[in-house]
C-alpha positions, 0 to 999 in steps of 0.5 A, spaced: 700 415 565 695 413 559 692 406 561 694 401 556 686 399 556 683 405 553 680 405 547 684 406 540 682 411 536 677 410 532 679 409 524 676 415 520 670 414 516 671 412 509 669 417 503 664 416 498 670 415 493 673 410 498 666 406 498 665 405 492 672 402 490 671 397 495 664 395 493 667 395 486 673 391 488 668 386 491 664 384 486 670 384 481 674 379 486 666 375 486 666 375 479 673 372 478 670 367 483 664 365 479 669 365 473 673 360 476 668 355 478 664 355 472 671 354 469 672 348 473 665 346 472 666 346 465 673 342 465 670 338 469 664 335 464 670 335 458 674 330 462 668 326 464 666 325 456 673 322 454 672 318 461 669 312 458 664 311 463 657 309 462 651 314 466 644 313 465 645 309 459 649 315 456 656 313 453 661 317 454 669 317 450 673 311 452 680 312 451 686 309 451 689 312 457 696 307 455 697 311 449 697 317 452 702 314 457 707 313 453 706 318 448 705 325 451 713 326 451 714 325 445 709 329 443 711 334 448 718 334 445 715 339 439 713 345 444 720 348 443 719 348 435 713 351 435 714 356 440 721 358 436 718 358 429 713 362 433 719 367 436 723 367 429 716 369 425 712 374 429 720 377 430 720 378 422 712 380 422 713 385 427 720 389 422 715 388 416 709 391 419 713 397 421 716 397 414 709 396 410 706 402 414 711 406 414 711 405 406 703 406 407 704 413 411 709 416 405 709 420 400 714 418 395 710 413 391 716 407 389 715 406 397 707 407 398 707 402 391 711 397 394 708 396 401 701 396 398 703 391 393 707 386 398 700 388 403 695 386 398 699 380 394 700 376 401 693 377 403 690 375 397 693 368 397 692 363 402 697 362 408 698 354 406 700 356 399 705 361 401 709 355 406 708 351 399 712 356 396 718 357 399 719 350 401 716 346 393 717 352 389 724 356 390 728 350 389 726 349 381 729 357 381 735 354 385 733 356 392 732 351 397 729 352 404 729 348 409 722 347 413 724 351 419 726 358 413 720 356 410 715 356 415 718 362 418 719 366 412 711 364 410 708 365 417 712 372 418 710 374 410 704 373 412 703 376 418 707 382 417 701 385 412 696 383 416 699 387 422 701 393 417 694 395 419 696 394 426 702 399 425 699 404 420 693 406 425 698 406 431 702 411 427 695 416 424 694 415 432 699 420 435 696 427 434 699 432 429 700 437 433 705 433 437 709 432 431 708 440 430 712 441 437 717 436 436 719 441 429 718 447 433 723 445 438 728 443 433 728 436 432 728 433 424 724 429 421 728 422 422 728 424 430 720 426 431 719 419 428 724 415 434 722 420 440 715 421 438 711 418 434 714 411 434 714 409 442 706 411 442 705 408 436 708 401 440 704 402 445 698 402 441 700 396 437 703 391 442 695 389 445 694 387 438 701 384 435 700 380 442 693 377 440 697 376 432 703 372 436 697 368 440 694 366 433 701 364 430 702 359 435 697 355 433 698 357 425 706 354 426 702 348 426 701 349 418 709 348 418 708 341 419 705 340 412 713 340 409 715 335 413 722 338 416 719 341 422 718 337 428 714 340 432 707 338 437 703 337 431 707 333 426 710 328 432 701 328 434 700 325 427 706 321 426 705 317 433 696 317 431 697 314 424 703 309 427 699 306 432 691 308 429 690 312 435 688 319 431 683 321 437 688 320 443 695 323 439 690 330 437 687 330 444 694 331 447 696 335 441 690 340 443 692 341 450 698 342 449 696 349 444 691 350 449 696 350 454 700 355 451 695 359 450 692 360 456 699 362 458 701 367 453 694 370 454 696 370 462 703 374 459 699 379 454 694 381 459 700 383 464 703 386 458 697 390 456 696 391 464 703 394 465 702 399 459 695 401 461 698 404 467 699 412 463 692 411 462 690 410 470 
């Protein structure tokens, strides 16, 4: 019987290979922890300048931390509005994107002529005069918007010919003798589109659409120039100028967009992580 006392056997030695991934993964896991803390250090020091306290004969911001009691709620209550505004616009820019390169790639020249002329108009005039144009414009022709359309139309127009780009550089990106097998193995023009160029072209542009969907939440707040769409930064500058306390209302205002997005950023490196596994 084998005594129950003798030693296990010893675990192999690790490879070179295996080395060097751990060492690896301890200075990433080193780094992410010095990251963290400046971070916290950093927070830290912001909180203590709206502290109102007083060291070394330096001031620092006082506040009205009553406003901000009674006030974060409300103002709470527009992230709802902008994350729909914001769904609502990236959803049209992702379809005219497409569109717009699709246009950019052919050969027939009506369909290269439009989406050059849509892609140069929008990015040749300012966004906060496109939200004013459908809002104020429209109705001396007999259309009228509502703020949400408008803003959503304005922001998915907008964002649309900026990430044609995105699109267009995704579809170049697939390699022409992909397309040449997918004709030598019987499929039509329409079918090498959908089953190889497009799920490629996807790929590569999701990181980016990603980033543009991050920048347009915190464009939406542009929306609230009509008026009609009460989201974060109208209810902030509604309750600031009501009650003079522009700093504090602002204050929550941008925590809140930084709050959402950090998380969005949280939501897209898992996005783009989950993408990148092919390449691992």
């Amino acid at each position: 019987m084998t005594d129950s006392t003798t030693a296990r056997v010893p675990k192999p030695p690790l490879s070179q290979a295996e080395l060097l991934y751990e060492a690896q993964q301890r200075r990433n896991r080193q780094f992410r922890t010095n990251v963290s803390l400046s971070w916290g250090l950093m927070l830290l020091i912001l909180v203590y300048l709206f502290s109102g306290q007083d060291f070394l004969g330096i001031k620092t911001i006082s506040l009205d931390y009553e406003f901000i009691r009674n006030n974060i709620g409300f103002i709470a209550g527009g992230i709802p509005q902008t994350l729909l505004v914001s769904f609502l616009s990236i959803i049209l820019a992702t379809i005219l994107a497409l569109l717009a390169a699709l246009g950019r790639l052919s050969t027939i020249p009506p369909l290269y002529a439009i989406s050059t002329f849509y892609v140069s108009l929008i990015r040749g005039t300012p966004l906060y005069l496109q939200i004013f144009f459908f809002f104020l414009a429209l109705p001396q022709l007999g259309i009228i918007l509502s703020g949400l359309v408008a803003g959503v139309l304005a922001l998915g127009l907008n964002y649309g010919a900026y990430m044609s780009e995105i699109f267009r550089a995704g579809l170049a990106s697939v390699g022409k003798g992909q397309r040449e097998a997918a004709i030598a193995i019987g499929m039509n023009p329409r079918q090498t589109m959908q089953r190889i160029v497009l799920p490629q072209a996807l790929r590569f542009a999701i990181p980016p659409i990603g980033n543009d969907f991050i920048a347009m939440t915190k464009d939406s707040a542009l929306v609230a120039a009509t008026g009609f769409v009460h989201e974060v930064m109208w209810r902030a500058t509604r309750v600031g100028r009501a009650q003079f306390n522009n700093l504090e209302a602002l204050i929550i205002a941008a925590a809140f967009y930084w709050i959402m997005t950090i998380i969005l950023s949280y939501i897209q490196g898992i996005i783009e992580a989950r993408l990148a596994r092919g390449d691992r």
